[in-house]
C-alpha positions in Angstrom: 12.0 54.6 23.1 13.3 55.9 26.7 16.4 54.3 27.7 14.8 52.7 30.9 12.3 51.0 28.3 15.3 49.6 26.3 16.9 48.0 29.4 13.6 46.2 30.2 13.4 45.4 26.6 17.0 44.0 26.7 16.7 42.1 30.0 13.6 40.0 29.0 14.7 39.6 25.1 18.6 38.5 26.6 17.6 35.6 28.5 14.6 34.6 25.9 17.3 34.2 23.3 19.6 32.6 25.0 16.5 30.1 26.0 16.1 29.8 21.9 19.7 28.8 21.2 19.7 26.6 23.9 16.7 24.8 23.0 18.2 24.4 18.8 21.3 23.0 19.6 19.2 20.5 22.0 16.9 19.8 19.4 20.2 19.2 16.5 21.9 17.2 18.9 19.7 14.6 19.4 18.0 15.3 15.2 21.8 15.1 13.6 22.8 11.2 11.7 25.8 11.7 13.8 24.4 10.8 17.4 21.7 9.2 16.3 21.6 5.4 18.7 23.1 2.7 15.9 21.6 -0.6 15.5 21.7 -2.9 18.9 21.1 0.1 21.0 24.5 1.6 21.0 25.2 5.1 20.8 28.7 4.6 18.3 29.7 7.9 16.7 32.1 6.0 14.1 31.8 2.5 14.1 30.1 0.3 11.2 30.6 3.2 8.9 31.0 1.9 5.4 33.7 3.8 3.3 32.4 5.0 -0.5 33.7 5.3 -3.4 34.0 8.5 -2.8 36.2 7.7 0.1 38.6 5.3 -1.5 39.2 7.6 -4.3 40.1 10.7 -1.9 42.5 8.0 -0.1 43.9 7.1 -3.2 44.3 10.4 -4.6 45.9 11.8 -1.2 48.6 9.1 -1.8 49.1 8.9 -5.3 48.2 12.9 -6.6 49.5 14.4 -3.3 52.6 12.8 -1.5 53.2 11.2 -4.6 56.0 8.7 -4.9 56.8 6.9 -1.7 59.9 4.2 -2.3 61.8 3.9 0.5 65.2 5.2 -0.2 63.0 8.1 -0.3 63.1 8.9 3.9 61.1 12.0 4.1 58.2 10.9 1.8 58.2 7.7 3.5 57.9 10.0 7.1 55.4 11.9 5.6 53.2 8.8 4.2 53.2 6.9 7.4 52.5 10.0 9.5 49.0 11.0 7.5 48.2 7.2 7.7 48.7 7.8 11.6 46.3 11.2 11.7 43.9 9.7 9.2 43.7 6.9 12.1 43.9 8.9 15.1 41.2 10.0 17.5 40.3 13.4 15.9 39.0 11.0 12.3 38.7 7.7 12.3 39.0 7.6 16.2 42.0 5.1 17.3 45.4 5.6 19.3 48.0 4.6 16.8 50.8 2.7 17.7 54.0 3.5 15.9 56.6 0.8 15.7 60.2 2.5 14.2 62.2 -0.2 12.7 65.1 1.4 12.1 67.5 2.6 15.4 68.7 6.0 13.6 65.9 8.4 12.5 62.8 6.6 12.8 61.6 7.0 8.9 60.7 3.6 8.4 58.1 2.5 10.6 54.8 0.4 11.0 51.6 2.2 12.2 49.0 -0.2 13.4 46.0 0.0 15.3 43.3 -2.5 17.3 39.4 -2.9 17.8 40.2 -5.7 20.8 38.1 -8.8 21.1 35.6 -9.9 24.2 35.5 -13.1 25.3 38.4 -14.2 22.8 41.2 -10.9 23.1 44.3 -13.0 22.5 42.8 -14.8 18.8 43.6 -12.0 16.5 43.3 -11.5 13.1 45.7 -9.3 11.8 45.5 -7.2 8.1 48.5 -5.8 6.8 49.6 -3.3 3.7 52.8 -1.7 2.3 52.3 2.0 2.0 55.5 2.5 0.0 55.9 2.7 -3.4 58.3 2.2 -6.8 60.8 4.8 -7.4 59.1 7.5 -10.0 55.3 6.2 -9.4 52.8 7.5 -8.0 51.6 4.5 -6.9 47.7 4.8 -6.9 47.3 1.3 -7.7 50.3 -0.6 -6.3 50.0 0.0 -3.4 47.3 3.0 -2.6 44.4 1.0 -3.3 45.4 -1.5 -0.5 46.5 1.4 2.0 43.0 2.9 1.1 41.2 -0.8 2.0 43.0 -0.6 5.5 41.4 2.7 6.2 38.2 1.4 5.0 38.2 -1.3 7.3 39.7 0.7 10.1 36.5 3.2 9.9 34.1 0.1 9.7 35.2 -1.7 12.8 36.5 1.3 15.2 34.3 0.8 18.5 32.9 -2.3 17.1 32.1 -5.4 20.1 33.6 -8.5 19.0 34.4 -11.9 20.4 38.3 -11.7 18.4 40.8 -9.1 18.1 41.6 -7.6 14.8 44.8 -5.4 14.3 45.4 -3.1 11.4 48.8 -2.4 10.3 50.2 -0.4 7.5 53.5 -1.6 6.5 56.9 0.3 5.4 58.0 -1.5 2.1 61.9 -2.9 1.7 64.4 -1.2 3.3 68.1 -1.1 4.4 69.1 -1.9 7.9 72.6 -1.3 9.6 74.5 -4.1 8.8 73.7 -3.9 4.8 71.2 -6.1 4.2 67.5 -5.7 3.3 64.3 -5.7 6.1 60.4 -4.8 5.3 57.8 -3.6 7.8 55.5 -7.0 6.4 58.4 -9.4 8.1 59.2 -7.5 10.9 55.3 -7.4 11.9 54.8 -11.6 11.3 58.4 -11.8 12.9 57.3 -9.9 15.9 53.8 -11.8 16.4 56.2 -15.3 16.1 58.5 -14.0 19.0 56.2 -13.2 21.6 53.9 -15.9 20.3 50.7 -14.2 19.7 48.0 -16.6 19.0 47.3 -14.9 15.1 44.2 -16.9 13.8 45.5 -15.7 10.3 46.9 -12.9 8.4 45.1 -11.1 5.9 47.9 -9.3 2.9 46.0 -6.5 1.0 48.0 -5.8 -1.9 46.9 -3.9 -4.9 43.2 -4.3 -5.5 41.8 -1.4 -8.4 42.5 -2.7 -11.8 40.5 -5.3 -13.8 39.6 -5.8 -17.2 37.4 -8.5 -19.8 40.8 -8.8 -22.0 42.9 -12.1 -21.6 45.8 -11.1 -19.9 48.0 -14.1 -19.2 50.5 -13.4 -21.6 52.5 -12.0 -18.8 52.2 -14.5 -16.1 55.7 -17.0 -15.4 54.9 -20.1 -17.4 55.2 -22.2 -13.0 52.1 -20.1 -13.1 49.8 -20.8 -16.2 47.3 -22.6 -14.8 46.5 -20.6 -12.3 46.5 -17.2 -13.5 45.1 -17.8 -17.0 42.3 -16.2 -18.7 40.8 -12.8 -18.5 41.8 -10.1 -16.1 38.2 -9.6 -14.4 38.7 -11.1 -11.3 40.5 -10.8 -7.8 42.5 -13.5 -6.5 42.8 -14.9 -3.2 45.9 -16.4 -2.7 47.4 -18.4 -0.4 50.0 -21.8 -0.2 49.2 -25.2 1.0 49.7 -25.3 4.2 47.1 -22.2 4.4 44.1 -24.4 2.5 42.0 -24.4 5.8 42.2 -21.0 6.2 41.4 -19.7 2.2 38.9 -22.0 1.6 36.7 -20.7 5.0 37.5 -17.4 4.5 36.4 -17.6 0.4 32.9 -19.2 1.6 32.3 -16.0 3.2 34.1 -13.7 0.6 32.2 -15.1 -2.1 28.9 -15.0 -0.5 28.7 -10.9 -1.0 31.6 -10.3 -3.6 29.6 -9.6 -6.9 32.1 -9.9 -9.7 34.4 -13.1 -10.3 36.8 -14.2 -7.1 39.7 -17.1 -7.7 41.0 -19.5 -5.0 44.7 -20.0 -6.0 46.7 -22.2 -3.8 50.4 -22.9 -4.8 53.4 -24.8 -3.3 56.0 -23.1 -1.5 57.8 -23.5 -4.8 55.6 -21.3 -6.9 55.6 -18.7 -3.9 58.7 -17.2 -5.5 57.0 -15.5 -8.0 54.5 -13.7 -6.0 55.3 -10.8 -4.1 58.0 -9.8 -1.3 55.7 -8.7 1.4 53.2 -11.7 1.0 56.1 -14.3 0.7 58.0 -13.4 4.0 54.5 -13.6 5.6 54.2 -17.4 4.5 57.3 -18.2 6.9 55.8 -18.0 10.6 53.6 -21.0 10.8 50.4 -18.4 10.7 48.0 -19.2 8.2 47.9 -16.8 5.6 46.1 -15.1 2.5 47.0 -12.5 0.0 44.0 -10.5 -2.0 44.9 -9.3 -5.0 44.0 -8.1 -8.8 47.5 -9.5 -9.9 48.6 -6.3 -11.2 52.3 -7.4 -11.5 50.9 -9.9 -14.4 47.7 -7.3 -15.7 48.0 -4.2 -14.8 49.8 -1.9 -17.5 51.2 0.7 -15.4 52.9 -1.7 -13.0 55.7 0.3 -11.2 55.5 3.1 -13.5 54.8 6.8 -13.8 51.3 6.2 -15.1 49.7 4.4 -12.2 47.6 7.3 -11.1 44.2 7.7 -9.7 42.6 7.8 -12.6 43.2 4.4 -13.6 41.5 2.8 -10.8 38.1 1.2 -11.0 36.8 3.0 -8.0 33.2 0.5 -7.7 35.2 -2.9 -7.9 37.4 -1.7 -4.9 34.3 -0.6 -3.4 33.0 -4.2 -4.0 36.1 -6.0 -2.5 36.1 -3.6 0.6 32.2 -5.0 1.3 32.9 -8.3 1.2 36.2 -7.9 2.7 34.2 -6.2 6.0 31.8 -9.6 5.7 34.5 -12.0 5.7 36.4 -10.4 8.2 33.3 -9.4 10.5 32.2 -13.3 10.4 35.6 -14.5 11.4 35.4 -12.1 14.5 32.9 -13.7 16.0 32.4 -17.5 15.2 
């Protein structure tokens, strides 16, 4: 072919291909799941996404397999735990601007990240969920407390963009640390202290603690005898807990719960009295006024590997957490807009 024929060749084949990309990526762009227009005629990239088990078990596993054990006298972990819970919220996944709250004046290890889908017509009711993303010393810590850190991010993805007439705010928690003066602090208080002082009008307070292990065997050998009646039987279900003053509150939200939650769900409501013998972080939360509730598979009285080196991934039943993150998005979503 003359080289004047392959220049003509080349300026008409040139802008014909470049026609042909132009008119694929056109065509993918409006074809791909991604941009597809969402229910209600909005055009969300991210929102109403529901996490799978597939999901929650790569949360879990990042936590438990990867960073590994997160207690708090253990700084850098801690760092390292709170900052992938910040990028796995950020703008570049789920698609929120973290704010980071550092609790502690000297290096800024222990520190809250929490993050907002603001309300409509009713911004300033909020319902706040909270986790601790720490740790015991020497565990991996899949169940206690990865599972409830990997229900935040669930919930995060499922309501990012979302229109609602109430605020909901996200926060994951540093566990029990050490302030300045010698005595003892948790990201749980300082976040229901902070809401008290600038009196935030909190609807309630939602404590996800550990939430993937149950079994069919009776497992009540282990529960405080102040607590027999409550926690009897066998080890199948997932309680929702709260104290008396926070009756109103559980027994609305459990209508809802219980409405899509497939396997067996408990109300137990206890004095402040028998509060003692529940956890730290759901305890400190009891003492602002807000009505609050606590989900939890009891794993402190069931759960074999409680604080040990053999709560791993593999020991968490991946579909039941899927189940409580459903109905947990059905309870919440209802309470957004009444």
């Amino acid at each position: 072919m003359k080289q004047s024929n392959v220049i003509k060749f080349a300026l008409i084949a040139f802008p014909f291909g470049l026609f042909l990309f132009g008119v694929i990526a056109l065509s993918y762009s409006f074809l791909s799941p991604a941009s597809r227009v969402r229910d209600g005629g909005r055009a969300l990239l991210n929102s109403k996404v529901r996490a799978t088990e597939k999901d929650l078990m790569a949360w879990v596993t990042r936590q438990a397999n990867d960073i590994g054990s997160r207690p708090t006298m253990d700084q850098e972990k801690t760092r390292i735990t709170a900052k992938w819970i910040e990028s796995e919220l950020s703008e570049e996944n789920i698609g929120y601007r973290p704010k980071v709250t550092f609790l502690d004046g000297k290096n800024g290890n222990y520190r809250n990240v929490e993050v907002e889908s603001p309300g409509t017509d009713r911004a300033d009711e909020i319902i706040v969920v909270g986790t601790c993303y720490s740790s015991a010393g020497d565990c991996p810590g899949a169940n206690c407390n990865g599972t409830g850190v990997a229900a935040l991010l669930a919930l995060a993805r499922y309501f990012v963009d979302t229109e609602h007439s109430r605020t909901i705010r996200l926060v994951a928690c540093v566990g029990t640390f050490q302030v300045g003066d010698g005595t003892q602090s948790s990201g749980i208080s300082v976040l229901a202290k902070t809401c008290k002082k600038i009196d935030q009008q909190v609807v309630g307070m939602i404590h996800l603690d550990s939430l993937g292990y149950y079994t069919d065997q009776v497992t009540d050998q282990r529960v405080p005898p102040q607590l027999k009646e409550d926690y009897h039987g066998k080890g199948n279900y997932l309680a929702l807990v709260s104290e008396v003053s926070s009756e109103k509150f559980i027994e609305s939200f459990y209508s809802k719960f219980s409405e899509d939650y497939e396997m067996p769900a408990r109300k137990i409501i206890l004095s402040k009295d028998s509060l003692a013998y529940l956890s730290e972080d759901f305890v400190s939360l009891t003492g602002q006024g807000y009505p609050v509730l606590q989900l939890s598979d009891n794993s402190v009285y069931r759960y074999p590997h409680y604080q040990k080196g053999t709560d791993t991934s593999d020991q968490i039943d991946y579909e039941r957490l899927s189940g409580v993150v459903k109905a947990l998005v059905f309870s919440i979503e209802s309470m957004l807009s009444p």
